[in-house]
Structures are given as structure tokens and as C-alpha cells.
N, C-alpha and C positions, 0 to 999 in steps of 0.2 A: 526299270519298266514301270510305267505308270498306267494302272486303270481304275477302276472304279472301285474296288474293293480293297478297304483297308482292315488290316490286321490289330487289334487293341488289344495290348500287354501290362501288366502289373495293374488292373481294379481294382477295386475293394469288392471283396465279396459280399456286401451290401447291394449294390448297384445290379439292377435288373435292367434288362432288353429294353423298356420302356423310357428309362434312367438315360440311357447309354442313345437312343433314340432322340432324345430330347438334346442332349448336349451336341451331340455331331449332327443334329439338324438345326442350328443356327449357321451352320454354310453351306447348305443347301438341302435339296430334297432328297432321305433319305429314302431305298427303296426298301430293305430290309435288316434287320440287327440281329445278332445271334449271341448270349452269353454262353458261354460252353460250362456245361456242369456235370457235373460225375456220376453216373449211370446209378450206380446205386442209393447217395448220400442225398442224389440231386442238389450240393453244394457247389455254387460257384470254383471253378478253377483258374478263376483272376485273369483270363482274356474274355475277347471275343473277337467277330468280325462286325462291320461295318458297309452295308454295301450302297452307293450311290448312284443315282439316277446317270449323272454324268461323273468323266472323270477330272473335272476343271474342280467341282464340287469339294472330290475326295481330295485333289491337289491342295486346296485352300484351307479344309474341314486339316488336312498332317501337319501342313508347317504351322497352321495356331495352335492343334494340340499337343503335337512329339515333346515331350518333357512339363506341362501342365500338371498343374495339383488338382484332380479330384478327389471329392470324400477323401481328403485326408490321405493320396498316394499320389507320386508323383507318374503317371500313365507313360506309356511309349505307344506309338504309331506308326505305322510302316504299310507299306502296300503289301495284300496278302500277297501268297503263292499259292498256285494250285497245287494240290499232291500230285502226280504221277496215278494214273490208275490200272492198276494190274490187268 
């Protein structure tokens, strides 16, 4: 299933929303980015999500990046999934 919202696994905990922003907006227009981090430490937990105006955008922004070296880690890319809500 393909939409607009991708999934970004293994960062470096360096790399903030604005980082992650900039990289996945060289193929196209990004609507919103989220690094997920840890309630208390507020240290990165090495994903985030990705989410794209269109989904032609996210399709082009996966197959460049799924397996690319950022900062010094090799990232993974995948279309999110929503969770199920109670």
C-alpha cells in the first residue's frame, strides 16, 4: 500500500526534524516530519515519520533513500502504517 507517509528507521541520533526535512525534501514537497524521542531523556529513538504533500513525492523520496548513508548510518524507508485505534 502506498501513500504519502513514510516511515524512517535507523538515524542517527544527531539528526533533528529540520535535518530529516531537508533531506526528504529534495523529492518533493514535504508536509510535515516528526523524529520520535523519548518522553523523558527527549533523546532521539533513531526513526521518524516523513509525511508528503503527494504520494508520487513519497514513492520517489523511498526508492532514493531505503538503504542510503546518512550521518554516518545506513537509514531504512518504508511507507508508514497506521496503528489501529482502540
Amino acid at each position: 500500500m502506498e501513500s504519502n507517509k513514510l516511515f524512517v528507521g535507523n538515524i542517527s541520533w544527531n539528526l533533528d526534524w529540520k535535518q530529516l526535512k531537508d533531506i526528504f525534501g529534495e523529492y518533493g514537497e514535504v508536509a510535515f516530519t516528526r523524529v520520535v524521542t523519548d518522553k523523558e531523556t527527549k533523546r532521539s529513538k533513531g526513526f521518524g515519520f516523513v509525511e508528503f504533500v503527494n504520494a508520487e513525492d513519497a514513492v520517489k523520496a523511498k526508492e532514493a533513500l531505503d538503504g542510503a548513508e546518512v550521518d554516518g548510518r545506513e537509514i531504512r524507508v518504508d511507507f508508514a502504517t497506521e496503528k489501529p485505534r482502540d
